[in-house]
C-alpha positions in Angstrom: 67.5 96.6 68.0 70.8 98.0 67.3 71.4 98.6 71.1 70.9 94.8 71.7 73.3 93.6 68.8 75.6 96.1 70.3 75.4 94.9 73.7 75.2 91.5 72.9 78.8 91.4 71.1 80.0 93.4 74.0 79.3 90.7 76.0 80.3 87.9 74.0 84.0 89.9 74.3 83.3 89.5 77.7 82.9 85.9 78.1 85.0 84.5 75.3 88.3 86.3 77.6 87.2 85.0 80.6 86.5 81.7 79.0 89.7 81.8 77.4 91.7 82.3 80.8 90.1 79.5 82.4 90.8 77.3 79.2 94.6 78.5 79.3 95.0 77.0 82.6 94.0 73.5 81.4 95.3 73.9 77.9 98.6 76.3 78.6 99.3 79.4 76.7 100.4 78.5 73.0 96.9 77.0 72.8 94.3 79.9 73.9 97.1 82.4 71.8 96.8 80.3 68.4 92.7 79.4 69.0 91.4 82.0 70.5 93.3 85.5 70.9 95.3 84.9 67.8 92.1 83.6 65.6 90.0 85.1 62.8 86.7 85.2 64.6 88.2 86.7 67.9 89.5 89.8 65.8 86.1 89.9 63.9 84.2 90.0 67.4 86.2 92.9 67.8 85.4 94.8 64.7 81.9 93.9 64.8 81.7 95.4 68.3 83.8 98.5 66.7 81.7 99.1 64.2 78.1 98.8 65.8 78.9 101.1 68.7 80.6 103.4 65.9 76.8 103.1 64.1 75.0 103.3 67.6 77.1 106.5 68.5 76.1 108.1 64.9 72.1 107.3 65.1 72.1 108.7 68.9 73.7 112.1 67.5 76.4 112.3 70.0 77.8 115.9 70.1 79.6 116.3 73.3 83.0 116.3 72.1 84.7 114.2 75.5 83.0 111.4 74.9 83.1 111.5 71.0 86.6 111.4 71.9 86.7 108.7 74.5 84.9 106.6 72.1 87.3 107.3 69.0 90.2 106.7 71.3 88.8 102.5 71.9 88.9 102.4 67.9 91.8 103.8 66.8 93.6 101.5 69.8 91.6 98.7 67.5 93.0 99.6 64.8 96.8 99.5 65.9 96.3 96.6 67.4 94.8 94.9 63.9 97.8 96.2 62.0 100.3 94.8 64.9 98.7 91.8 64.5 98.8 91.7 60.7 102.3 93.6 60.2 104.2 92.9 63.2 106.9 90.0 64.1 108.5 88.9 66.7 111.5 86.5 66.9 114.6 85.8 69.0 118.5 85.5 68.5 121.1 83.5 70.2 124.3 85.5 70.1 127.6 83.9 71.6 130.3 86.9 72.6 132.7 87.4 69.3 130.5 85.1 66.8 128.5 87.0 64.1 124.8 86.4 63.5 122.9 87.2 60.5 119.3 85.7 61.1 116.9 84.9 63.7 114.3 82.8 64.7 110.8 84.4 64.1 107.4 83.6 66.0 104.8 81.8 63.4 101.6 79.4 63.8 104.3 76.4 62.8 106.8 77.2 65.5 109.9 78.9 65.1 111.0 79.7 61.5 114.3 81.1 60.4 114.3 84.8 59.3 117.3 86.3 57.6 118.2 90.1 59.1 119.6 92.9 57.4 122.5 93.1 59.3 124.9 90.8 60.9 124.9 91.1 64.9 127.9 90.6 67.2 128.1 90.0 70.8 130.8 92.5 72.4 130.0 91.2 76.5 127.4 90.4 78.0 127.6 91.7 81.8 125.0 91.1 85.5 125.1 94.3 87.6 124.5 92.8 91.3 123.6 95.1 94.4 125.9 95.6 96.2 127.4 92.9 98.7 124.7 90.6 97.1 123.9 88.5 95.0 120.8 89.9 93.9 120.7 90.7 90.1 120.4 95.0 89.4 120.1 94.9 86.0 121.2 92.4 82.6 123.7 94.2 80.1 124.3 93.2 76.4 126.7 95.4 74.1 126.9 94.2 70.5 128.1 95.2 67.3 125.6 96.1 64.4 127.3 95.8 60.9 125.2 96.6 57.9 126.1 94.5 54.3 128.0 98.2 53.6 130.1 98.0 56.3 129.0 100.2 58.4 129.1 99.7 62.3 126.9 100.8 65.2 126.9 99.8 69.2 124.2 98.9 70.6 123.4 98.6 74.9 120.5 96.2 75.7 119.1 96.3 79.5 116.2 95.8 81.2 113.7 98.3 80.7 115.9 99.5 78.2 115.9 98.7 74.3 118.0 99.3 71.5 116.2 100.6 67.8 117.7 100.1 64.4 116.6 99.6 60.9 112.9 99.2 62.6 113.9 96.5 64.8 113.8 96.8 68.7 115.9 94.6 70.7 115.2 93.4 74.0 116.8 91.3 76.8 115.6 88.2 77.4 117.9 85.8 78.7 121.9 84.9 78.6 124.2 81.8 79.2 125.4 80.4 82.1 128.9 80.3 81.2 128.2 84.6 81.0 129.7 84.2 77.2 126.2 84.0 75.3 122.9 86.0 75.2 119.3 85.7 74.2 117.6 88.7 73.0 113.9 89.0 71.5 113.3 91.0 68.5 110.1 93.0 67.2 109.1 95.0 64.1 106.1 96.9 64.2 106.2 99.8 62.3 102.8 101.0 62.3 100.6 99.0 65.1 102.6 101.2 67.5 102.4 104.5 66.7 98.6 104.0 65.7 98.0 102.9 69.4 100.2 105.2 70.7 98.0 107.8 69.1 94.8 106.4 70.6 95.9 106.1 74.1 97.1 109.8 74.0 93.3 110.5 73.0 92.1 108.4 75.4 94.1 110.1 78.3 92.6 113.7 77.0 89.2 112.8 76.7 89.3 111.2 80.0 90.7 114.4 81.6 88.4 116.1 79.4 85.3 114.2 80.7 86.4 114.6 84.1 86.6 118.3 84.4 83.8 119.2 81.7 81.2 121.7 83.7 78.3 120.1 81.6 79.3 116.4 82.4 77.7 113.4 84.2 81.0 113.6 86.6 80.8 117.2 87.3 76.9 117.1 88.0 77.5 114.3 90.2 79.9 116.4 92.1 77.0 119.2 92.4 74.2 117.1 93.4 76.6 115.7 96.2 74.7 116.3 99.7 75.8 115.8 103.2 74.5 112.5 104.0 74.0 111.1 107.1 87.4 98.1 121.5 90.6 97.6 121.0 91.7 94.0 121.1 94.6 93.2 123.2 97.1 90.2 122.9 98.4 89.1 125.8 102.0 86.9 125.1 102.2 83.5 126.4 104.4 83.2 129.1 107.4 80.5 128.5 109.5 79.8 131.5 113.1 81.4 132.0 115.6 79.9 128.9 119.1 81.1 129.1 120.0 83.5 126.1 121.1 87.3 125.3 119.6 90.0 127.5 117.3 92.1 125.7 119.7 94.9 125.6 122.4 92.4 124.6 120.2 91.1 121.9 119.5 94.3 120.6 122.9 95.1 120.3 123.4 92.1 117.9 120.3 92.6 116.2 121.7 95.7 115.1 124.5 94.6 113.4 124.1 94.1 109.2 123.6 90.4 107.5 123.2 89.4 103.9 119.9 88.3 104.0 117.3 87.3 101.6 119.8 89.1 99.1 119.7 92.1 100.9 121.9 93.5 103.5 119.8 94.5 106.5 120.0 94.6 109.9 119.9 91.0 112.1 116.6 91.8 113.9 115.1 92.1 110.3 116.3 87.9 110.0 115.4 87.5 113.6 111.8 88.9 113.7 111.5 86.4 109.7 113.1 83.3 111.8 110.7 83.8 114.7 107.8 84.2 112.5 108.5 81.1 110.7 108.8 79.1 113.4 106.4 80.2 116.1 103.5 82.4 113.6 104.6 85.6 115.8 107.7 88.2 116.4 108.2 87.2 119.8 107.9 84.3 122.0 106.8 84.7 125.4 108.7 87.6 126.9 111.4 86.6 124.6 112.0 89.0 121.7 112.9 87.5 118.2 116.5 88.7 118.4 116.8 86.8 122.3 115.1 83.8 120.2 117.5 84.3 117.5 120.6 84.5 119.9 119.5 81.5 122.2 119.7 79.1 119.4 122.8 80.3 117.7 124.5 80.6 121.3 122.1 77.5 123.2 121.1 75.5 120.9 120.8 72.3 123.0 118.4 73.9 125.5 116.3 76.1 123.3 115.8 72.7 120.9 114.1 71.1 124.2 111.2 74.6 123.5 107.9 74.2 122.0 108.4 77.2 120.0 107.8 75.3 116.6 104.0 75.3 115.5 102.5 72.6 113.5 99.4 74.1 111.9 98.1 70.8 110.2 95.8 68.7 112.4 96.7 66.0 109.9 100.1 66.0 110.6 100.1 66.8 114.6 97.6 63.5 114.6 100.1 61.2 112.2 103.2 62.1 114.3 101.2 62.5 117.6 102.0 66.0 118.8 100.8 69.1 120.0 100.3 72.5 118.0 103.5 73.7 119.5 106.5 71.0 119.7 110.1 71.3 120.4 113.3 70.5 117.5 113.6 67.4 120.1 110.7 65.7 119.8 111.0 65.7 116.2 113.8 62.9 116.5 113.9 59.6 118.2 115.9 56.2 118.9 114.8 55.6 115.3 116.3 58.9 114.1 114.0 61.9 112.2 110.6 61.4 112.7 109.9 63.2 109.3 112.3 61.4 107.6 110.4 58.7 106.0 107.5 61.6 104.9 110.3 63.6 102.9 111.6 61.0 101.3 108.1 59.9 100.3 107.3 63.6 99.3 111.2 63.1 97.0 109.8 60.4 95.6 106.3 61.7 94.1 104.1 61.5 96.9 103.2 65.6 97.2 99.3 64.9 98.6 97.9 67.6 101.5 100.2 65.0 104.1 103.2 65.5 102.7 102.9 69.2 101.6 102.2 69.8 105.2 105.3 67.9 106.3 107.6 69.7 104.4 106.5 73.0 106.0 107.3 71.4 109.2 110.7 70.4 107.9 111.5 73.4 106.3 111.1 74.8 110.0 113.5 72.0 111.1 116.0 72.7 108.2 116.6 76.5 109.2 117.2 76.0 112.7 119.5 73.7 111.9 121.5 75.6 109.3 121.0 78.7 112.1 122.8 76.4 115.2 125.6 75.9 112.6 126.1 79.3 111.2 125.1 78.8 108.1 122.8 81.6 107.1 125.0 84.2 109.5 126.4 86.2 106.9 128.0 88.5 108.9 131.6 88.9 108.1 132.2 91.3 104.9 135.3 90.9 102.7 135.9 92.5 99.1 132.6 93.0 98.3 130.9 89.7 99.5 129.4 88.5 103.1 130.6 85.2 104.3 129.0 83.1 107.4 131.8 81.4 109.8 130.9 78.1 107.9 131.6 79.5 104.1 134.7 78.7 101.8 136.6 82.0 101.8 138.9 83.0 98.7 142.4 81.4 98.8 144.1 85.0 98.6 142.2 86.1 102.2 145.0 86.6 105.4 145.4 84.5 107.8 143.8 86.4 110.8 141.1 87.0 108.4 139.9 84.2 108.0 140.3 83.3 112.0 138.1 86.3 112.7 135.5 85.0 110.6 134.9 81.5 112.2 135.5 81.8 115.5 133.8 85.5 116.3 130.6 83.9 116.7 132.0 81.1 119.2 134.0 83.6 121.2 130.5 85.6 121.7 128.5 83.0 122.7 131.5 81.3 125.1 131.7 85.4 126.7 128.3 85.7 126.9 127.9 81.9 128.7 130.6 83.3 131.2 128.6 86.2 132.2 131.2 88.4 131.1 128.5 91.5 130.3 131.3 93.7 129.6 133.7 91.6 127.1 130.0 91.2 125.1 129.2 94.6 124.5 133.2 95.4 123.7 132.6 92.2 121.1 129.6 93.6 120.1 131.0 97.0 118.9 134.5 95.1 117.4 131.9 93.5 115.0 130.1 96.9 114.2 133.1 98.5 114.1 134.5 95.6 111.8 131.8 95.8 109.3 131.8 99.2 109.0 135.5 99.5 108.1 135.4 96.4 105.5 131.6 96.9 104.4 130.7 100.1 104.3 129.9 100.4 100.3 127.8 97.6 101.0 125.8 98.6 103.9 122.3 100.5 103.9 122.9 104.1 104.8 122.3 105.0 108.8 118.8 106.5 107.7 117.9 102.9 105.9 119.0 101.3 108.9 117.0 103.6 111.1 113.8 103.3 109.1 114.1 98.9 109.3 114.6 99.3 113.1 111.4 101.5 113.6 109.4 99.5 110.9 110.7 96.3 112.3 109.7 97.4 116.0 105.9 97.9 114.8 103.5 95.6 113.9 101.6 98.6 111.5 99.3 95.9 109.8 98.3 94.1 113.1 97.5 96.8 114.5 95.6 99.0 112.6 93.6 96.5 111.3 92.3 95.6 115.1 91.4 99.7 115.6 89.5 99.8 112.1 87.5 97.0 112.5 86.6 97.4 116.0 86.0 101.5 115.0 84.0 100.6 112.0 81.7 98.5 114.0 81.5 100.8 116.7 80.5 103.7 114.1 77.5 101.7 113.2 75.9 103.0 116.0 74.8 106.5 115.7 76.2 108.7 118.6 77.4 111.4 118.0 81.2 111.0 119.7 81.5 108.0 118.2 81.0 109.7 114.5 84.2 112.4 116.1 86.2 109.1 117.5 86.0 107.9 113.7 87.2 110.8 112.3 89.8 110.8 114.1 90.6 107.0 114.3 90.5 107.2 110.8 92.8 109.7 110.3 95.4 108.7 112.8 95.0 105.5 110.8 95.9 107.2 107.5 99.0 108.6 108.9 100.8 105.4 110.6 99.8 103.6 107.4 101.2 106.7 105.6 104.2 106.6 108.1 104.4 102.6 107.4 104.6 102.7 103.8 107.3 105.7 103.6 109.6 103.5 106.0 109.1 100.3 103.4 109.9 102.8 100.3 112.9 104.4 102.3 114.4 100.7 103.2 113.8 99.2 99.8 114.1 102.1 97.6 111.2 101.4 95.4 107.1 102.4 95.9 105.8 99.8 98.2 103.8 97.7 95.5 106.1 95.3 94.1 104.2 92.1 95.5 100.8 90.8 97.4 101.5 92.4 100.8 102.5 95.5 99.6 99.9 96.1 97.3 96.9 95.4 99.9 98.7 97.7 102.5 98.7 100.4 99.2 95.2 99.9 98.6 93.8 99.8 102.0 96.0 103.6 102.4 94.1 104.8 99.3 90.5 103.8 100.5 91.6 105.5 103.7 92.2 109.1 101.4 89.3 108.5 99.4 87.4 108.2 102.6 88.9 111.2 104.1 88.5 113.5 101.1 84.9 113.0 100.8 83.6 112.5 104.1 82.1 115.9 104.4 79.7 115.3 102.2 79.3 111.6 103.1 79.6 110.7 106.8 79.0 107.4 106.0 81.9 106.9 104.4 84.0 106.9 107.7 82.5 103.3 107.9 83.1 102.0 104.5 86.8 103.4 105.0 87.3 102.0 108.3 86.1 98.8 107.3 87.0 98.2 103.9 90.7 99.0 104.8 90.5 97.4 108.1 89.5 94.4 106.0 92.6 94.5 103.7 94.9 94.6 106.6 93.7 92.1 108.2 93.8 90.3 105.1 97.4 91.1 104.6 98.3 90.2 108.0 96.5 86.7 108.3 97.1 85.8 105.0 99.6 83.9 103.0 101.3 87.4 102.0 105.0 87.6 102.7 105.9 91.0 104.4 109.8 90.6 103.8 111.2 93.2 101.8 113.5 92.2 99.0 115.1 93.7 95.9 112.9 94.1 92.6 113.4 91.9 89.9 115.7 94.1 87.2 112.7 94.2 84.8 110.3 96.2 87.9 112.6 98.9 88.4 110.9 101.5 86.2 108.6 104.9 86.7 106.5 103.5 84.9 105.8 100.3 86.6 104.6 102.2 89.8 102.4 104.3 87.7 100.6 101.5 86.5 100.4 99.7 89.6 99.3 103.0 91.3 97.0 103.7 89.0 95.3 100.3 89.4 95.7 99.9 93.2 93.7 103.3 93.8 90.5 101.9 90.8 90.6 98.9 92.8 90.2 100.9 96.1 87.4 103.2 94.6 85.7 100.1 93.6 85.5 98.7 96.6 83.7 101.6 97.7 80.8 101.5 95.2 80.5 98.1 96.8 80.1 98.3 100.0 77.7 101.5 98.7 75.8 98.5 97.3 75.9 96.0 100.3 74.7 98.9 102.3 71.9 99.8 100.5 70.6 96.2 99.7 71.0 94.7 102.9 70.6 97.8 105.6 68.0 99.6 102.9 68.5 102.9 103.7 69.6 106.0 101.8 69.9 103.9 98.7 69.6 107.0 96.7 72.5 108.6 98.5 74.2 105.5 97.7 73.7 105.3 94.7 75.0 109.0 94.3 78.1 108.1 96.3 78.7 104.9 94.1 78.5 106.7 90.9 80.4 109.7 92.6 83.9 107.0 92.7 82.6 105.0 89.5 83.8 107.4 87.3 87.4 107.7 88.9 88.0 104.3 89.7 86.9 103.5 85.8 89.5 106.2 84.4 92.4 104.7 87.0 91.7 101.2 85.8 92.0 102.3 81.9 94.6 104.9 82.4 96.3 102.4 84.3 96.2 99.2 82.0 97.7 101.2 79.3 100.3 102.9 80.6 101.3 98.8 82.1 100.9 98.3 78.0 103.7 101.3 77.5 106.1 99.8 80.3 105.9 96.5 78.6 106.6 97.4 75.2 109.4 99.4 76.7 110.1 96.3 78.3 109.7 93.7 76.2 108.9 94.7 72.8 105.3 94.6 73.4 102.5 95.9 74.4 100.1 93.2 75.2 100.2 89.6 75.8 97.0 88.5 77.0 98.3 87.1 80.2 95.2 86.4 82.5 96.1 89.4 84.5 96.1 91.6 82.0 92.8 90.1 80.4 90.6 90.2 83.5 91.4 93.7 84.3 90.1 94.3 80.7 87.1 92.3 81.3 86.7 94.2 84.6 87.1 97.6 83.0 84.5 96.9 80.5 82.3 95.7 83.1 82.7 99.2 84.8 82.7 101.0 81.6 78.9 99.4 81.1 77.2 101.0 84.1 78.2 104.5 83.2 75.7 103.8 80.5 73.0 104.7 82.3 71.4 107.0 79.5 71.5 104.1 77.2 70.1 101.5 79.7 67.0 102.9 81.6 67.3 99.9 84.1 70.8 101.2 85.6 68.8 104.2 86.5 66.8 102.5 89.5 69.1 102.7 92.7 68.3 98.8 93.5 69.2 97.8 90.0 72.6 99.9 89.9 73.8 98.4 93.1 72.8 94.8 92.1 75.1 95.5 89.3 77.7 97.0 91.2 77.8 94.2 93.6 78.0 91.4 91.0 80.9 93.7 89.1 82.7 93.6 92.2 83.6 89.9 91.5 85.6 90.6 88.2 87.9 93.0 90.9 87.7 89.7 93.1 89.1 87.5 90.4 91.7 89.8 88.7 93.5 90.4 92.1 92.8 86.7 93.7 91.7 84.3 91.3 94.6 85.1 89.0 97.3 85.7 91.9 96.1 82.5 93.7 94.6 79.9 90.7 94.9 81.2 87.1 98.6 82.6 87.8 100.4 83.9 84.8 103.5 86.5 84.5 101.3 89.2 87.0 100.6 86.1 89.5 101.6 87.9 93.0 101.0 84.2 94.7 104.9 83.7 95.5 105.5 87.2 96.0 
């Protein structure tokens, strides 16, 4: 009886969250916080569960000390977050630079209410650190005086990812002034909530450790019982006839010069192989490469706007305009003038239905060839610390020849390279390297940096590898015997250029590869690929779940709506800890896939559902202690971050509700049912749908602050 009042409250957490995410979409956030995650019967739901497992744990006589810790470690994280919720505040202050402030405004069920401080606060400056020759904000920067009603003074430094402590207040940065002369910072006192949690998730890291490596454990048996267990698509390009542009080697040359781009300076060919993409869906056109694509409209506009090189994907569209799938700038305008004109002024003016949505993808297309013919985006030229196009206002103080260089390089190029003068190109060419080199050089990637973008730029690693792991992992369904070596070996040659991939993203953007959608699904389809590989001794079928479960996410991440353009992170990502958590989560969400396909292949081949069932539990148990270990160390980072640890963002919710899903099928001892192989993968398919939801159905319809949808 106890066991079903148990498991019944369990589950009741379980659906009041992910009813409560669904409701915030339709209600916003102030609502499901004040009715639901900030109400009396949500905490009491979580006591009552608390306290009958606390009772269950007691009556079954529990003595293995791991998971008596494991279990104490979920309470006393209760219990600090009961006494932040009744102890804690939270409240902002405005503070303009030289005006003292003694008060702020503090969080409450009425709104916003006035709270007097025991100090007065003083803006000193308030400073943006940008990347350099960019735009592109590095970090937020608040120093203020504190003066106590003594006298006494103290400094305090406010950044992103970094807070300031005194008299049991944090401060936090949270937003500034446009004028640069103001800042917003949020406050939060909670004296005891966080050390109380603190203390439970350093239990529940040792017990899971301590579970993991106990010799009498489930995990460890698992490990003992473990027995051995039982093409290539080509592309051809289309063929375009002969346009007049750049040679390749020519356009190479160019490509390698730098541009602020995106924020970022990187070389052309990264902007060319984006512009091509955009327009035509693939990094070359023809037997045109993107930088010769690039060149000929910058250098020929009027005969590369008479190419079909722009795609219309909407049928609705290319049958309202009548036009093919592929159509030229040209035929976008008539006698009457822009034959998208009247559907973007429409779209201006409210209309925003599937029509019109559509539209204004083709006109964006329209819109950056045109602002490519006129130089617009060609941020070439560098000067004191910023990158100017030929068409941008310069500063008043810049010389005369200067400024000359900068607006008629381009022209000169194009005019040298119209005249067939091959040599006077090449000379232009190096003049412009050499030219940025000698005025941008503290702006400008480092020649490894550069290196790396030109080799990851130069292969299409997603595109590929997802055509050899599909087309292997269907192959290895058939059981001959050099097909089971040619998988072994496909899949590790796969692991190393996807290996090789990601170490070229992290050494051109300086961060772990996992900072949005694209980079995240390339992560997780590397760490299916190690799991695979480190277990396939004892498993040989693993070799097919790898090859297909990562082939899968590739190919997802390459026909998707994932941007692959590398950018700089958001001042607020740049942290350890950050890629931890991420990490952390990325590899449980691997690992989980695994004990999925385990499932599909048992229930729908039938066979080896025992060894499957082995296998599954065999990555439960790490993919379970990744998912926890990694939601609270994200719960660390943001209390580092912003002053707290948990905000019941949808994200962060359903990767809750998934771990406690997990969590429920390593209760086999408890539930007999889990036991039987068919039931256990039943389960473990159905789970799979919470991983389905946290990563897509939040990203792509609940959103939130962990949406990766415009990533």
């Amino acid at each position: 009886m106890l066991k079903k009042i148990a498991f019944t409250i369990y589950a009741m957490v379980i659906f009041v969250m992910a009813m409560a995410t669904f409701m915030e979409k339709t209600k916003g956030t102030p609502y499901v916080l004040n009715n639901v995650y900030g109400s009396w019967w949500f905490s009491s739901l979580w006591a009552l569960l608390a306290i009958s497992g606390i009772v269950y744990i007691v009556r079954r006589k529990l003595k293995k000390v791991s998971l008596l810790l494991l279990h104490l470690s979920f309470v006393v994280i209760l219990i600090g977050a009961l006494l932040t919720h009744l102890t804690a505040w939270q409240g902002i202050v405005h503070l303009r630079k030289g005006e003292p402030v003694k008060s702020c405004f503090v969080d409450g069920k009425e709104g916003k209410n006035l709270h007097e401080l025991p100090f007065t606060i003083t803006l000193d400056n308030f400073n943006i650190l940008y990347h350099n020759g960019t735009e592109a904000a590095a970090d937020y920067e608040s120093c203020f005086t504190i003066t106590s009603p003594e006298g006494q003074q103290e400094k305090g430094i406010v950044s992103m990812n970094n807070t300031c402590s005194t008299h049991g207040i944090r401060f936090c940065q949270s937003g500034y002034d446009d004028d640069m002369e103001g800042t917003t910072l949020s406050l939060n006192s909670d004296p005891w909530g966080i050390p109380v949690t603190y203390t439970g998730y350093g239990l529940l890291f040792l017990s899971m450790v301590l579970v993991l490596i106990d010799p009498q454990g489930r995990f460890r048996q698992l490990i003992r019982k473990a027995s051995v267990a039982t093409a290539i698509m080509t592309l051809f390009p289309m063929q375009s006839h002969a346009l007049t542009t750049f040679s390749k080697e020519q356009a190479a040359e160019f490509g390698k010069l730098c541009i602020n781009y995106n924020d970022r300076i990187c070389p052309v060919q990264t902007f060319a192989l984006d512009f091509t993409r955009k327009l035509y869906g693939k990094s070359s056109y023809g037997s045109y490469t993107a930088e010769q694509v690039l060149c000929g409209f910058i250098f020929y506009r009027d005969e590369w706007s008479e190419e079909p090189i722009v795609r219309i994907k909407s049928g609705e569209v290319r049958h309202a305009l009548n036009l093919p799938e592929y159509t030229s700038v040209s035929s976008l305008f008539d006698d009457y003038g822009y034959r998208l004109g009247n559907f973007v002024q429409q779209y201006y003016m409210g209309n925003s239905d599937k029509l019109h949505e559509e539209v204004m993808k083709v006109d964006d297309k329209v819109m950056l060839i045109m602002q490519v013919s006129r130089g617009e985006m060609l941020k070439l030229f560098p000067y004191e610390g910023q990158w100017y196009s030929p068409n941008d206002s310069v500063p008043d103080e810049m010389e005369t020849d200067r400024k000359s260089y900068f607006q008629h390089a381009l022209p000169l190029l194009g005019t040298l390279a119209r005249d067939g003068k091959t040599a006077d190109v090449e000379e232009m060419l190096q003049k412009m390297a050499k030219y940025q080199q000698a005025y941008g050089a503290n702006d400008m990637p480092s020649p490894t940096r550069l290196e790396a973008e030109h080799i990851y730029n130069s292969i299409p690693f997603a595109k590929i590898l997802f055509m050899v792991c599909l087309t292997m992992a269907f192959l290895s369904l058939f059981n001959w015997k050099w097909v089971k070596r040619l998988s072994l070996a496909v899949l590790v040659l796969s692991f190393l250029s996807l290996t090789f991939c990601l170490c070229l993203r992290w050494i051109i953007s300086g961060y772990i590869p996992m900072s949005n959608g694209y980079e995240t699904m390339i992560m997780m389809a590397w760490m299916i690929m190690l799991a695979s590989l480190l277990v396939y001794r004892r498993f040989h079928i693993i070799l097919t779940f790898g090859l297909l479960l990562s082939g899968f996410l590739l190919l997802v991440s390459h026909l998707g709506q994932m941007d692959p353009k590398i950018t700089h992170l958001m001042p607020v990502l740049s942290s350890p800890l950050l890629s931890i958590h991420v990490s952390c989560v990325m590899m449980a969400y691997g690992l989980f896939s695994i004990t999925f396909a385990c499932g599909i292949y048992a229930l729908i081949i039938k066979r080896k559902a025992e060894e499957m069932h082995l296998l599954s539990q065999l990555f439960l148990y790490p993919a379970e202690f990744l998912l926890t270990a990694g939601i609270f160390i994200g719960a660390i980072w943001a209390n580092i971050s912003w002053g707290r640890y948990w905000g019941w963002d949808p994200k962060e919710v359903w990767a809750l509700i998934t771990m406690l899903i997990y969590a429920f099928a390593m209760h086999s001892t408890s539930f007999a049912w889990l036991r039987k192989p068919v039931h256990y993968h039943w389960f473990m398919v159905l789970a799979f749908l919470a991983v389905l939801i946290t990563y897509f159905g939040v990203n792509f319809f609940l959103g939130g602050l962990h949406s990766y949808a415009n990533s």
